[in-house]
C-alpha positions in Angstrom: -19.2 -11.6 -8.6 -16.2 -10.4 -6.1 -15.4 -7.1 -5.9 -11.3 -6.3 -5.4 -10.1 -2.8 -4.6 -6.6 -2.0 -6.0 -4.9 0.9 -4.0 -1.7 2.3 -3.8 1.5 3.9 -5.2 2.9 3.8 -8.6 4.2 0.3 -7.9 0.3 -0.7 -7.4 0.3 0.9 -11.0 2.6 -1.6 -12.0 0.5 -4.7 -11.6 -3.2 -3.6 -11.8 -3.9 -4.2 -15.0 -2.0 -7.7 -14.9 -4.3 -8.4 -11.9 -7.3 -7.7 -13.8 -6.6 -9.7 -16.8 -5.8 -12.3 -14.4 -9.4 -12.3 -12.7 -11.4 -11.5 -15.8 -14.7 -13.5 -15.3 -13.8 -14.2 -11.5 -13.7 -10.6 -10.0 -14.9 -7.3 -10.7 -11.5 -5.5 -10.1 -11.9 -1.5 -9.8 -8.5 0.5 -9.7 -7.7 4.4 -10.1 -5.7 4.3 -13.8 -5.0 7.8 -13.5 -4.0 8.0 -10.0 -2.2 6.3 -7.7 -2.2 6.5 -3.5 1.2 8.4 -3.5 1.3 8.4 0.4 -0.7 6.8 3.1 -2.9 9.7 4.0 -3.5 10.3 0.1 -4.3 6.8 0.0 -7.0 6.8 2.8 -8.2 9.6 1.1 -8.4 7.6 -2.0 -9.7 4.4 -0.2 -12.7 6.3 1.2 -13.2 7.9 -2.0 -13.9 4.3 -4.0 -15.7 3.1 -0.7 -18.6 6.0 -1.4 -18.4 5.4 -5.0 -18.0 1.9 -5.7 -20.1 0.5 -2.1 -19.0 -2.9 -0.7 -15.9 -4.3 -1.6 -15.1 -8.1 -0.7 -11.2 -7.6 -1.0 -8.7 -4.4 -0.8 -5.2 -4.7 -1.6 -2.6 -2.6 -1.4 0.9 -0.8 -0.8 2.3 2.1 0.4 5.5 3.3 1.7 7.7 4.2 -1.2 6.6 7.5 -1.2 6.3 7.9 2.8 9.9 7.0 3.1 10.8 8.9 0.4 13.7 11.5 1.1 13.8 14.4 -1.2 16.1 16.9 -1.8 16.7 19.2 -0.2 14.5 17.5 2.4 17.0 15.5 5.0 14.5 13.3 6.6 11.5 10.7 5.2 8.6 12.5 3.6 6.3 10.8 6.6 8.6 9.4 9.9 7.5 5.4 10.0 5.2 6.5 13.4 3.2 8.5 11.0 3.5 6.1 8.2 2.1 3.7 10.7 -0.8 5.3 12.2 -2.3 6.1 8.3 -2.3 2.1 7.1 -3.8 1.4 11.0 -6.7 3.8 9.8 -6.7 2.6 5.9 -6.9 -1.0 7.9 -9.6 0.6 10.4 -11.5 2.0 7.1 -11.5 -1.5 5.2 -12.7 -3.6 8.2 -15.8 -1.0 8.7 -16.7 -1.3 5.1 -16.5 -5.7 5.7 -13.5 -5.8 3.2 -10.7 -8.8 3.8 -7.2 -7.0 3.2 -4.2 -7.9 1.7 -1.2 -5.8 2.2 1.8 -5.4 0.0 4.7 -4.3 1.3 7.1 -1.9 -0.6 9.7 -3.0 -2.4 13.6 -2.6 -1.7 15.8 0.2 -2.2 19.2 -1.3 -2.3 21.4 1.5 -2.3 21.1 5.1 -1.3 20.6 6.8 -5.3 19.8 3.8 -6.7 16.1 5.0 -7.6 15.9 8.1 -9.4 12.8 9.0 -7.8 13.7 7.7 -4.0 16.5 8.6 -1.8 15.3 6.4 0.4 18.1 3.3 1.5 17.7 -0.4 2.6 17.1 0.2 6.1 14.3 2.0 5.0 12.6 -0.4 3.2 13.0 -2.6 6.0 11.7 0.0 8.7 8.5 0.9 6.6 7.2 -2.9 6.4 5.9 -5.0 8.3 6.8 -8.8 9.8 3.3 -10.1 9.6 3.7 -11.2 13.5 0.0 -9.6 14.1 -1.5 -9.7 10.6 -5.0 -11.2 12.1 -8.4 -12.5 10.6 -8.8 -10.7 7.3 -5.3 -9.0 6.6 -2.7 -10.8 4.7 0.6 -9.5 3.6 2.4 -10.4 0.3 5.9 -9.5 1.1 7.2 -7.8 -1.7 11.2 -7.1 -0.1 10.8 -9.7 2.7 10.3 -9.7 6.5 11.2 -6.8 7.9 9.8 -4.4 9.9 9.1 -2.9 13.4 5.8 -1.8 13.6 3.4 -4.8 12.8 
């Protein structure tokens, strides 16, 4: 049987267990239920962490970036600039391939308006800036664009 690796933020936390259910019988899916990757580093961290615990994985998917572009008061800039943002999903990339797992990538999801999440101060042109366009997705990575195209950094 498959092995899928679920990682990342609290909107990861959103859809694991629907993802689950939805590949009973066809994949062994293995999540954190009590955790979720918060940023990128954490969720490198967290990535390496079910790698030495769990072995092999055939598939990881994930999503970051809410929190990384997260602007919280009294904080005036993103949590983690998009350069920084960038360089953690290259390594959580980097840190699949080694380990022979295909990826698939979620991106975050909008932020409309400036206060319009209770939790995120974060704005449109955020959201946009912290995903990718899939231009260099490659063999083995996949993105499921959960706001749309957007981004500068693929």
């Amino acid at each position: 049987m498959k092995k899928v690796l679920l990682l990342g933020d609290s909107i990861r936390m959103g859809y694991d267990d629907y993802v689950k259910e939805e590949l009973d019988g066809k994949c062994e899916v293995v999540y954190d239920a009590e955790d979720n990757g918060r940023f990128a580093a954490y969720t490198l961290w967290q990535a390496n962490q079910m790698f030495k615990h769990h072995g092999h994985f055939d598939v990881v998917h994930w999503n970051n970036g809410y929190w990384d572009m997260n602007i919280e008061a009294p904080m005036t800039e993103a949590m983690h600039p998009v350069e920084e943002y960038v360089h953690f999903l290259k390594r959580i990339i980097k840190l699949c391939r080694e380990n022979g797992a295909k990826i698939i990538f979620a991106t975050t999801t909008p932020i409309l308006e400036p206060g319009m999440a209770a939790d995120n101060t974060g704005t449109q042109a955020d959201s946009i800036n912290y995903n990718p366009d899939g231009s260099s997705a490659g063999p083995g990575k996949h993105i499921v664009f959960l706001y749309g195209y957007g981004g500068r950094w693929v």
